[in-house]
C-alpha positions as YAML, in Angstrom:
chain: A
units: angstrom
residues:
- id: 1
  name: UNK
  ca: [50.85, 78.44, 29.48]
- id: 2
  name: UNK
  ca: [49.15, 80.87, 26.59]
- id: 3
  name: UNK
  ca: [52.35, 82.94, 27.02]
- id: 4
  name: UNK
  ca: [54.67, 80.34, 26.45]
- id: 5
  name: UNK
  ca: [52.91, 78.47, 23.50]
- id: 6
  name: UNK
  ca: [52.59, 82.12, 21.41]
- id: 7
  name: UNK
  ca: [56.53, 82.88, 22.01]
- id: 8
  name: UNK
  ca: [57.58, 79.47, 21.15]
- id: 9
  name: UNK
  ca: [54.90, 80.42, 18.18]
- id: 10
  name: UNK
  ca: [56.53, 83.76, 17.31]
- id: 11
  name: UNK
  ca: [60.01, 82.29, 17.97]
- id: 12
  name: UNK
  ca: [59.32, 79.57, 15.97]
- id: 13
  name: UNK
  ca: [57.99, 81.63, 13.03]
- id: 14
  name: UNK
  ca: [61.13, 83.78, 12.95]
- id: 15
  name: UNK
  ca: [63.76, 81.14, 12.66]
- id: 16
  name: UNK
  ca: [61.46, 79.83, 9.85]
- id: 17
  name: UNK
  ca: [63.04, 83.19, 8.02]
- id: 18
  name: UNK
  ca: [61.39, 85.67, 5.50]
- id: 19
  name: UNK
  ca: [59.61, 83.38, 3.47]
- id: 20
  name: UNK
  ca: [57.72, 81.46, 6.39]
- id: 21
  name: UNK
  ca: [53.96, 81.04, 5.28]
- id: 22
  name: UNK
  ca: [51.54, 81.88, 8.51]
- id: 23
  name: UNK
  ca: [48.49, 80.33, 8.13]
- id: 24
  name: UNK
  ca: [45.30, 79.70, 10.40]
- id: 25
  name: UNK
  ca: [43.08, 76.49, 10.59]
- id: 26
  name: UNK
  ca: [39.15, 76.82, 11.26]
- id: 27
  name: UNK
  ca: [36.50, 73.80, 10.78]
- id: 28
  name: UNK
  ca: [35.29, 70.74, 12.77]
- id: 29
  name: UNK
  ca: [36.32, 67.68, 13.95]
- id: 30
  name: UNK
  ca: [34.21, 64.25, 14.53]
- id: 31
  name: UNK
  ca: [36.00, 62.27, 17.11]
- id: 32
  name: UNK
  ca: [36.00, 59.11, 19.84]
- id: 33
  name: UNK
  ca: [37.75, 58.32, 22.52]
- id: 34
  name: UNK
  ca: [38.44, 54.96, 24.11]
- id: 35
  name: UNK
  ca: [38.91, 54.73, 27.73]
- id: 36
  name: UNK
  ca: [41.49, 52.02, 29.10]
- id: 37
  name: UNK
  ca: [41.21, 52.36, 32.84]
- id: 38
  name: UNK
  ca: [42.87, 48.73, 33.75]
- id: 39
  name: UNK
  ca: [44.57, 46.21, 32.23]
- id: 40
  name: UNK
  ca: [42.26, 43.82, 33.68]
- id: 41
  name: UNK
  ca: [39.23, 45.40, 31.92]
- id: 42
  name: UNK
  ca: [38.53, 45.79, 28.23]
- id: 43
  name: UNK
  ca: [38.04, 48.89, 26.76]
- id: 44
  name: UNK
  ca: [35.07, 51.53, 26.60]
- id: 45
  name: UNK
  ca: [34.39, 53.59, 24.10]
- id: 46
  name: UNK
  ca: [32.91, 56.97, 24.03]
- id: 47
  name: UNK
  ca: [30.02, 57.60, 21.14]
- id: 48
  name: UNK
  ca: [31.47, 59.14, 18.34]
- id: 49
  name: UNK
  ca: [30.88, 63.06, 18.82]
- id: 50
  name: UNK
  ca: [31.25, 66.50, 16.39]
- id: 51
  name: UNK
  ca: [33.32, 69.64, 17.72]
- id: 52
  name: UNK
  ca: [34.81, 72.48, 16.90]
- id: 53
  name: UNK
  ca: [38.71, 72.16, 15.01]
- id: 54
  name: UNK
  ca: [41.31, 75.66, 15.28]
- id: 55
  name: UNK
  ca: [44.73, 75.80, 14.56]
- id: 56
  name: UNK
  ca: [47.51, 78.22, 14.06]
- id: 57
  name: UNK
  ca: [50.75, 77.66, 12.14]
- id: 58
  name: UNK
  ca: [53.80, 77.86, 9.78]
- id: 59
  name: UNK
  ca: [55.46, 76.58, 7.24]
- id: 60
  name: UNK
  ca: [58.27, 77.26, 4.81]
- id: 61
  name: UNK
  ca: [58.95, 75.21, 1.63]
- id: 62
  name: UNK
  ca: [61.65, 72.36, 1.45]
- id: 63
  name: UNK
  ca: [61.69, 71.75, -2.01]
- id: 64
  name: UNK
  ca: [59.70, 72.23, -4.90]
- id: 65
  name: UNK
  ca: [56.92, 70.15, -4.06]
- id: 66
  name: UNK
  ca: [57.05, 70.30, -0.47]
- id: 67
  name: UNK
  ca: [56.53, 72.13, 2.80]
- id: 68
  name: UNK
  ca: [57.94, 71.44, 6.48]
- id: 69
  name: UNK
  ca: [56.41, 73.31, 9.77]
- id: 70
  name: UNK
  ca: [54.42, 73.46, 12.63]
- id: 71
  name: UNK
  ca: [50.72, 73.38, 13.68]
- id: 72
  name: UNK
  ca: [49.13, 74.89, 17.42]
- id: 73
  name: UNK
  ca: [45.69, 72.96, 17.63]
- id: 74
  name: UNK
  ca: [42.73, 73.06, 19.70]
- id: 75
  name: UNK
  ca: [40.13, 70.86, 19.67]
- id: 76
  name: UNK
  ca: [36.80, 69.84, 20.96]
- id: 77
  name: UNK
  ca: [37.04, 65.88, 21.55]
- id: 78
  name: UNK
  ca: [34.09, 64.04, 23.42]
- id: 79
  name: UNK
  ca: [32.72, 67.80, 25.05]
- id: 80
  name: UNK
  ca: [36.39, 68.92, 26.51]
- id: 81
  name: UNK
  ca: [39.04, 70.59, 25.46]
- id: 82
  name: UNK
  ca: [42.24, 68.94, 23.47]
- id: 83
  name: UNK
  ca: [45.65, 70.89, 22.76]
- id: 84
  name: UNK
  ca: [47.99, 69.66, 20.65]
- id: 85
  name: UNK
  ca: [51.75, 70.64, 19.03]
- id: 86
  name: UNK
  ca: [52.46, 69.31, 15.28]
- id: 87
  name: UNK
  ca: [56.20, 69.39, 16.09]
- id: 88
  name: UNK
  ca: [56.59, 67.82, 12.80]
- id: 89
  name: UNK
  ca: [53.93, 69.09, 10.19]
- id: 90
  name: UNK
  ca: [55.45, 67.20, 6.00]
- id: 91
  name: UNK
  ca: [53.16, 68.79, 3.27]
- id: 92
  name: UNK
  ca: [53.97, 67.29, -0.39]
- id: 93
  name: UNK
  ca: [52.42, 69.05, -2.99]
- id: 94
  name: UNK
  ca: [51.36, 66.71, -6.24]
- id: 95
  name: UNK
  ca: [50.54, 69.93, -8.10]
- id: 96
  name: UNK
  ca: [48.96, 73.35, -7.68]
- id: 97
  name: UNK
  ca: [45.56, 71.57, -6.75]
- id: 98
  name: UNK
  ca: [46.22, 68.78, -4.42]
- id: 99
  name: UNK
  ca: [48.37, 67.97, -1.56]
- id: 100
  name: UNK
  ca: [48.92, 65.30, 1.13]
- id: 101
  name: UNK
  ca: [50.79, 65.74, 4.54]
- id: 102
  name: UNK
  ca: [51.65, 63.73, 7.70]
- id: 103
  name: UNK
  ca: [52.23, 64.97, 11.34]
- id: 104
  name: UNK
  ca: [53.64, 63.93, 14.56]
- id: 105
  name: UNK
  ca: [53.69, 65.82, 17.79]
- id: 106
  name: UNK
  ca: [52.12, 65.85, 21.17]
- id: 107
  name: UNK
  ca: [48.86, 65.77, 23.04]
- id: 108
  name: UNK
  ca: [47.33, 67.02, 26.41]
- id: 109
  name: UNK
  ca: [43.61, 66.61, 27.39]
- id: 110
  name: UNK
  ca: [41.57, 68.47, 29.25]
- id: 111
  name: UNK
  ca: [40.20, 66.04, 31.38]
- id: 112
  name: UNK
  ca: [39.89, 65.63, 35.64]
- id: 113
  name: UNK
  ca: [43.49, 65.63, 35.79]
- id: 114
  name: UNK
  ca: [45.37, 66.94, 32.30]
- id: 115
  name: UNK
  ca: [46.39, 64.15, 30.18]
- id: 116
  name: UNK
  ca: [49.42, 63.99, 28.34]
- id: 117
  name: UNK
  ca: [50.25, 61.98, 24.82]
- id: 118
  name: UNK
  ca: [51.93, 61.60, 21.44]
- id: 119
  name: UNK
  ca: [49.92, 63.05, 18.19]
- id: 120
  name: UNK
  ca: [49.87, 61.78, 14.64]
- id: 121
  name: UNK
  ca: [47.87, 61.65, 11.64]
- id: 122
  name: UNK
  ca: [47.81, 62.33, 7.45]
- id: 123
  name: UNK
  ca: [45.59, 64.39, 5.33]
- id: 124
  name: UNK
  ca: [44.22, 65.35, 2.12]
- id: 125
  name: UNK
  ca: [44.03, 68.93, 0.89]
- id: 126
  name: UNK
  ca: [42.39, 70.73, -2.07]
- id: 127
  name: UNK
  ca: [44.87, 73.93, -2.25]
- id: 128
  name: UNK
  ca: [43.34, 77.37, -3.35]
- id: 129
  name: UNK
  ca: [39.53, 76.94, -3.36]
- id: 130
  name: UNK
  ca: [39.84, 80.38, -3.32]
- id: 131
  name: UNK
  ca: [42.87, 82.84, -2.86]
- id: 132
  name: UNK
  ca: [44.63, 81.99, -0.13]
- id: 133
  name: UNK
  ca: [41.77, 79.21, 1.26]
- id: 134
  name: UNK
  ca: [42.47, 75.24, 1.06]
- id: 135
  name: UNK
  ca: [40.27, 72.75, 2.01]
- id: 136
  name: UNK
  ca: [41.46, 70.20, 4.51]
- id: 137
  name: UNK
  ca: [40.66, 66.75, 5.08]
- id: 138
  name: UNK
  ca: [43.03, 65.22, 8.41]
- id: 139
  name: UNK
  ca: [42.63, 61.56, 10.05]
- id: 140
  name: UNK
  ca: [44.45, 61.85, 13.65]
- id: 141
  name: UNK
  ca: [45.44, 59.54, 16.28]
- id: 142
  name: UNK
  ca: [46.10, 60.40, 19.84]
- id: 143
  name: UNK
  ca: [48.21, 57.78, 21.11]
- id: 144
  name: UNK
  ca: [48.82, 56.66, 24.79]
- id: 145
  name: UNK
  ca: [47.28, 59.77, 25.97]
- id: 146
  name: UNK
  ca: [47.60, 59.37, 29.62]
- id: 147
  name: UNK
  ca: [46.59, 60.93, 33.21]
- id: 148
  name: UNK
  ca: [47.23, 59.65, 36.99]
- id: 149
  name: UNK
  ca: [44.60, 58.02, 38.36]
- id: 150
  name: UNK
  ca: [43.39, 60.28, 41.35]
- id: 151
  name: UNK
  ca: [39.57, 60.23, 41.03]
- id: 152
  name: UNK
  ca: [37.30, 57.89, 42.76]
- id: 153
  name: UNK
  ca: [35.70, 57.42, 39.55]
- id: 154
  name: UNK
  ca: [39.28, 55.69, 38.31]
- id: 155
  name: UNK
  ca: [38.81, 51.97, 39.58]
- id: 156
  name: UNK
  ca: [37.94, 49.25, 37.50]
- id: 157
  name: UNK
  ca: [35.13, 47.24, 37.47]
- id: 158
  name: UNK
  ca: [36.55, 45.09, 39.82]
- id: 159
  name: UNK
  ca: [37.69, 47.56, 42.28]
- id: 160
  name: UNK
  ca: [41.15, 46.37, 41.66]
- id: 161
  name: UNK
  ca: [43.06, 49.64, 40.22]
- id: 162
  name: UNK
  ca: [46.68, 47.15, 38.78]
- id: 163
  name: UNK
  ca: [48.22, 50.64, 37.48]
- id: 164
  name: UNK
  ca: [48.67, 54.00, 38.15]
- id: 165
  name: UNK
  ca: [47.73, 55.78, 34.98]
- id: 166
  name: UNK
  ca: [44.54, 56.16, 32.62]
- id: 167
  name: UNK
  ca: [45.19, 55.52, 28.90]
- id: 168
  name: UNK
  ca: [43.03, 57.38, 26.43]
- id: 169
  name: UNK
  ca: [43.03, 56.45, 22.30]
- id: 170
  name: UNK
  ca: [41.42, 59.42, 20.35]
- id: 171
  name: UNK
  ca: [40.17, 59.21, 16.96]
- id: 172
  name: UNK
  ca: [39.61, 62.12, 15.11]
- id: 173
  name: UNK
  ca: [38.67, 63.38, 11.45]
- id: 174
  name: UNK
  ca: [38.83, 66.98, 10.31]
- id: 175
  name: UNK
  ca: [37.58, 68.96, 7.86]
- id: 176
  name: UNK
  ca: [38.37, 72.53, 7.82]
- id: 177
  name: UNK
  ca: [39.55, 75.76, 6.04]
- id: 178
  name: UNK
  ca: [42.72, 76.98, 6.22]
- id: 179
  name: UNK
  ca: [43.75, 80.51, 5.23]
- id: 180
  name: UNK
  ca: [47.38, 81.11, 4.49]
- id: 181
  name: UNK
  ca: [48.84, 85.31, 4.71]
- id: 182
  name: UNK
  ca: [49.95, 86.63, 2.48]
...
């Protein structure tokens, strides 16, 4: 899996051309999930919990004011581990201080059995705090993030398991540094 996640990385970067911008994302990320094990029963939620936030990426600009690319994350979300593909990572740049962006892409969890789901969010950023260091600020949304039920753990409260699958809904806020080389 590492292998073919950093050559669709390095593939990706090269078709990006020459003027691609490589950049790496470190900070942390305060999340929740809420756990849909039935239609039947209502939803649980998980306490809201801090963890770590890495990414690596690229981008290349569009226009003047803004930037399209990709984004390899990994996060910490309720204690285990959270991968996830910006497929589509929009950056517009208001001016040299300030940008916004929005994302969509996909999902898996790291949970009993892997869970698999669709990834979106938007974000703030305070460009060049320092050279070559922004300051990011992300909300993100994990989506129908979904596993087979094959644990005994997976039945509802009433016994009475009416689907096959576990849905997950993560919430998530960032903030983190990212370093763009040059």
């Amino acid at each position: 899996m590492k292998n073919v996640i950093c050559g669709s990385l390095l593939l990706a970067t090269c078709s990006l051309g020459a003027h691609a911008e490589v950049f790496v994302d470190i900070g942390v990320n305060e999340n929740k999930v809420d756990v849909n094990l039935t239609d039947g029963d209502p939803a649980s939620y998980t306490n809201a919990k801090l963890g770590y936030h890495a990414g690596l990426g690229a981008r290349r600009k569009a226009s003047d004011n803004s930037d399209i690319g990709f984004r390899i994350e990994v996060d910490s979300i309720d204690g285990k581990n959270m991968l996830a593909v910006r497929a589509f990572d929009y950056r517009y740049k208001f001016n040299s201080d300030w940008a916004v962006s929005a994302f969509l892409g996909g999902a898996r969890y790291n949970l009993a059995t892997p869970a698999f789901g669709y990834y979106t969010g938007v974000g703030v950023a305070k460009l060049n705090i320092m050279p070559g260091w922004d300051l990011n600020f992300d909300l993100r949304y994990g989506n129908k993030v979904a596993r087979d039920k094959l644990e005994p753990s997976d039945t509802s409260s009433t016994g009475y398991s009416d689907r096959p699958d576990v849905f997950y809904s993560i919430y998530s806020a960032s903030l983190y540094l990212s370093y763009k080389f040059q």
